[in-house]
N, C-alpha and C positions, 0 to 999 in steps of 0.2 A: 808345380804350384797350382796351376788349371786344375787337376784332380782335386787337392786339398777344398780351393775355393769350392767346387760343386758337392762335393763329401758336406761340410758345413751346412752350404744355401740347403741342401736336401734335408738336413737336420733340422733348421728354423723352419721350413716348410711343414716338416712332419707333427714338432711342436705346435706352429698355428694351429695346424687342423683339429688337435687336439684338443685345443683350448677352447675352438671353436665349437665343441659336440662338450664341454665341458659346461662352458659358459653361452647359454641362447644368445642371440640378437634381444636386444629390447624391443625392437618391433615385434617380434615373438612372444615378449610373455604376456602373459592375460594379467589383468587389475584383478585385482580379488572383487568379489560381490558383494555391494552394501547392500548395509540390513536395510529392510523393509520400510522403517521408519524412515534413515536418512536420506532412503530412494524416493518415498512419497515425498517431502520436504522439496527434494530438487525437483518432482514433477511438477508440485504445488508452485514454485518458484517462476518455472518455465510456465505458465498457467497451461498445462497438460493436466485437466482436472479429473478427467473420465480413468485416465491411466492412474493417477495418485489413490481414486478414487478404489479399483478395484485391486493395487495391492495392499491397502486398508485393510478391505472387506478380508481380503485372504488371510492375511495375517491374524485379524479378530477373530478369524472362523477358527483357529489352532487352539483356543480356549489357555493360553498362557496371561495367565493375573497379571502381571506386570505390564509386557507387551501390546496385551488389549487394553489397558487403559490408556495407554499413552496415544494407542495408535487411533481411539473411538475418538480421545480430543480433537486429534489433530483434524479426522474424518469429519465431526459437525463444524469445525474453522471453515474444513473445505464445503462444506455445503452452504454455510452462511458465506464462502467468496462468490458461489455462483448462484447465491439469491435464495437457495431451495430452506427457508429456516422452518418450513414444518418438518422436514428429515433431519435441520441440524436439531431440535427440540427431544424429537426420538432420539433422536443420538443421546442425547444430556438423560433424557429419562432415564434411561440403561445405566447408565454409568450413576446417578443418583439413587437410582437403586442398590446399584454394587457397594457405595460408597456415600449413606447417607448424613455421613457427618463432615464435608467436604464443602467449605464455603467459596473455595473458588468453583466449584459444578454451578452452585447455585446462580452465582453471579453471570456466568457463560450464560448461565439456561435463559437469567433475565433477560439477554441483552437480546437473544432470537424471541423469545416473546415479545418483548417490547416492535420488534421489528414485524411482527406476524401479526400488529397490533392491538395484543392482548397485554395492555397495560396494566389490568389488576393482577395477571397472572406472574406478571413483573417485577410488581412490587410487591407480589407476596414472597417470592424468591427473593431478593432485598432484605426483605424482613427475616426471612428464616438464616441467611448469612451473618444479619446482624446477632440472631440470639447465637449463634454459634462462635462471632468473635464480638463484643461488643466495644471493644478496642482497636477495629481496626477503621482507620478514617475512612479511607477507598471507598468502602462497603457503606460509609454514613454519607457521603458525596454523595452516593449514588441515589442513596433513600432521600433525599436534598432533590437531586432531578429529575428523579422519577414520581415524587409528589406535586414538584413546579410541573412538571408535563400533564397530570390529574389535573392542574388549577387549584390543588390541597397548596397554597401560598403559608399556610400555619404550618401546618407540617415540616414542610422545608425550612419551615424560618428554626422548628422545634429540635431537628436535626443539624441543623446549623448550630443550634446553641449545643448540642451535644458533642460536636466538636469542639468548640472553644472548652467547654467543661473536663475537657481530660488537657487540657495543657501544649495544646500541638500547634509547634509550628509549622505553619504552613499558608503561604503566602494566598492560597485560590480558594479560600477558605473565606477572605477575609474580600476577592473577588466577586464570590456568589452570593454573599451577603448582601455586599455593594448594588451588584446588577439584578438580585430580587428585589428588593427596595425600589429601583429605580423601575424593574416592571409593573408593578404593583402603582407606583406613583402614574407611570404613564398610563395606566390604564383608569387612574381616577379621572386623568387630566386630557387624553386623546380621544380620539372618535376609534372605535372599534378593528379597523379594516388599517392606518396608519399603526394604531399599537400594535397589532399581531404582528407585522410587518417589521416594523421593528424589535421586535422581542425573537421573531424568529433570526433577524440578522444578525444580534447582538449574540446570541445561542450559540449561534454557527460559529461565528468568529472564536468564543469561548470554548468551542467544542462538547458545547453540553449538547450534543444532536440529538438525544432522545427525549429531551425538552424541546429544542427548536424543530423536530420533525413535530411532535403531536400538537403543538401550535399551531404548524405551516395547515394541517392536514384541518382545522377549524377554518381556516380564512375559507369564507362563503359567498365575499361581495367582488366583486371588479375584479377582474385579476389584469392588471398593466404588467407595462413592462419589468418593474420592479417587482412584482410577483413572479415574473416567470426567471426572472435573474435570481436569486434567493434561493427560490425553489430547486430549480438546477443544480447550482453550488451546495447545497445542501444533501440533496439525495447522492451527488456523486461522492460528497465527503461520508457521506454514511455506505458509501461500498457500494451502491445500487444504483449501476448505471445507465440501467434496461429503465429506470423509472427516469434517470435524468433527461435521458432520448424521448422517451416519450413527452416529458414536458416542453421539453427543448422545438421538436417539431411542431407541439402543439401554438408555440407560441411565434415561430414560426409562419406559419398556413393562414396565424389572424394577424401578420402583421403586428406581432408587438417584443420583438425580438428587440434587443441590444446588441453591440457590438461586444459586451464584456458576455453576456449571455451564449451568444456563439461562440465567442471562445472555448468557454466551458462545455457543450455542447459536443465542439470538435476533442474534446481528451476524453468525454464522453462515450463518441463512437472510436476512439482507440482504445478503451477499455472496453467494449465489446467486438475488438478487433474490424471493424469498419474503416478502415483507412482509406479508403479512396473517399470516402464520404468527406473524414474529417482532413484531408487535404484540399478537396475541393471548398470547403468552409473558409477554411483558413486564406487562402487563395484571394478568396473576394471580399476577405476583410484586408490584406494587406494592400489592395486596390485604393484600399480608404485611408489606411492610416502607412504611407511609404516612410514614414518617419518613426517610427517604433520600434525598436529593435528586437522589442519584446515577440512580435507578429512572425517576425521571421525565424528567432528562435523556436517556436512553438512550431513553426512550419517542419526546422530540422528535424524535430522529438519524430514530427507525425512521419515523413521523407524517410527515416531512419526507422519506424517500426514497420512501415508498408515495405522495406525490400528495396530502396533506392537511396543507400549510402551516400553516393556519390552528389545526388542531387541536394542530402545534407547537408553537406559540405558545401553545397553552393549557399546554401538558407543561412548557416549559422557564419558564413564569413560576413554574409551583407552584416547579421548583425553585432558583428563585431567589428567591423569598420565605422557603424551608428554611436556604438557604445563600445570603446575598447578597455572602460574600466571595470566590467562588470563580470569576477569569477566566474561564475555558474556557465557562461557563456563557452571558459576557455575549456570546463570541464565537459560540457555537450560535445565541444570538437575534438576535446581526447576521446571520447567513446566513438566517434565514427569515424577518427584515424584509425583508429583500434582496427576496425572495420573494411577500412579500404586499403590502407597500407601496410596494417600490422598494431598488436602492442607496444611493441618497443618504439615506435613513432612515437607513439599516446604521450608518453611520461612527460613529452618537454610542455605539452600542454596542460595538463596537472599541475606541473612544477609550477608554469604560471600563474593558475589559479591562485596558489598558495601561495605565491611571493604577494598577490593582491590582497590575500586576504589570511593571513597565518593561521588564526583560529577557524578555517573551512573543515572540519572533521573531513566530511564527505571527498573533498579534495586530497585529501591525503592517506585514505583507503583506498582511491581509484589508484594513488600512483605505487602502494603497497600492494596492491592486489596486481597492478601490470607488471611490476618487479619479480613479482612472485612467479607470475608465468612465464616470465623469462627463463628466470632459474632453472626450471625446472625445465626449459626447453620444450613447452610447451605445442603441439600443433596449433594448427588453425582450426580444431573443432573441440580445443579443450578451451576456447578465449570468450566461451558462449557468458563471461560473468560481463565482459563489454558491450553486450548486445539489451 
């Protein structure tokens, strides 16, 4: 019987090994290589912009029609992330060349002009989108806020009625009519340096930022605190953070800083990777206000992109013990459970969000995406979507 059983075991052995020179380890086989396109995207994601950057370049250099345009798009995006919009412009030129009957070129090119600020070059790209779809509303908004930003108040009001005359609903339509009227009023009825003031904060809010930037950018008298609060918020909604910092300091150094200003300020220098800055910011405003929950959460964001998880997780408990009805908060601490003890932690934190709040989209991607990486048995260096 002894023979028998080792006759057998010798057999399954032989089988394994078999199997094994048949079928690799998974740790063994290699992922296949993304295209170029969807490499740069995840570099553009990670903000690894010099890398996205130069497999662009490489790609556009192969002279394939297809490939190059998609990839020259993406390349002047990534130059208007990191500010440089006379390269994203060249970019747009190229490709309006290739493709001169292309109304969304036009509109991209507007919006790096507007920012490089050449506002008539702006709205003549505006204009030339328009005669190319004269139907399309996006494209008359635009020509709407890029006239309000000239001070052409007629114009906008003339493109305005151009929307209403094709029949469209559309509820922000019937908003920019509203808050042109009322800038236009207050500008009959305020002292000059108040109106701008207000028209640019009203801008912002509405997200016409290329109206409320070439407004901010006239204000010439007093700049208080509420100019340097505005201003701030503004340029960092408009993508351009190096300007927010610098206003930010400036206002700063004369003493006329806020506490809502430095906040802004501190996501400021985390958008230019400056995190010890915007920790130490945050730091000495939560000295002042121990009762905000808000302070502490913002603390976690900064704890969390500088490389100290853990101390995260110190910042976003206080302020969930302040405030324990507030989503957003449980979904901060699912991404840096993510973080310190894994994804599969994360999820019961997610879940909570969404019990608080059912219509949270964002909550219930974070806990579809942690699921996902389970699944799939993910490592610790594939969880970079919770970082």
């Amino acid at each position: 019987m002894g023979e028998k059983r080792d006759a057998v075991n010798s057999k399954v052995d032989e089988v394994a090994v078999i199997a094994n020179q048949a079928w690799p380890q998974p740790s063994l086989i290699t992922p296949p290589p993304q295209a170029p396109l969807e490499l740069a995207k995840r570099l553009r994601a990670e903000r690894r912009f010099d890398e996205a950057i130069k497999v662009l370049q490489d790609e556009i250099s192969k002279n394939n029609p297809q490939s190059a345009q998609e990839c020259s798009v993406l390349l002047a995006d990534i130059f208007g992330d990191i500010g440089d919009f006379e390269r994203a412009v060249k970019v747009m030129d190229e490709l309006i060349k290739s493709n001169p009957k292309n109304k969304a070129y036009y509109m991209k090119r507007s919006v790096f002009r507007f920012k490089l600020d050449d506002r008539k070059g702006a709205l003549n790209d505006v204009v030339k989108a328009r005669e190319l779809d004269s139907k399309d509303a996006s494209i008359v908004k635009a020509l709407v806020d890029v006239n309000a930003s000239l001070g052409n108040y007629d114009g906008a009001l003339e493109a305005l009625n151009q929307i209403e005359s094709l029949n469209m609903v559309d509820s922000s339509v019937h908003e920019r009519k509203k808050n042109l009227l009322h800038l236009i009023r207050l500008k009959e009825e305020s002292d000059p340096y108040n109106f701008m003031l207000d028209a640019v904060r009203a801008n912002t809010k509405e997200d016409m930022l290329l109206v409320a930037a070439e407004m901010f950018r006239k204000v010439k008298e007093k700049r208080n605190a509420d100019y340097y609060e505005i201003g701030c918020a503004l340029y960092r909604k408009l993508g351009m953070p190096y300007k927010a910092v610098e206003l930010g300091e400036e206002a700063v150094k004369c003493g006329k800083a806020n506490d809502k200003m430095l906040r802004t300020l501190a996501f400021a220098y985390m958008d230019t990777h400056k995190f010890e800055k915007a920790i130490e910011l945050l730091e000495e405003i939560s000295k002042r206000s121990k009762d905000d929950p808000g302070i502490y959460a913002d603390l976690a964001v900064a704890r969390l992109n500088g490389g100290d998880p853990k101390g995260a997780l110190r910042e976003i408990d206080k302020a969930i013990k302040l405030d324990p009805y507030r989503e957003v908060f449980y979904m901060h601490k699912g991404d840096i459970i993510a973080r310190v003890e894994g994804v599969q932690h994360a999820i019961k934190f997610y879940e909570k969000a969404i019990a608080l709040n059912p219509l949270n989209q964002d909550a219930h991607d974070r806990k579809e995406n942690a699921e996902a990486v389970i699944y799939r048995h993910a490592k610790k260096s594939d969880e970079k979507i919770f970082r």
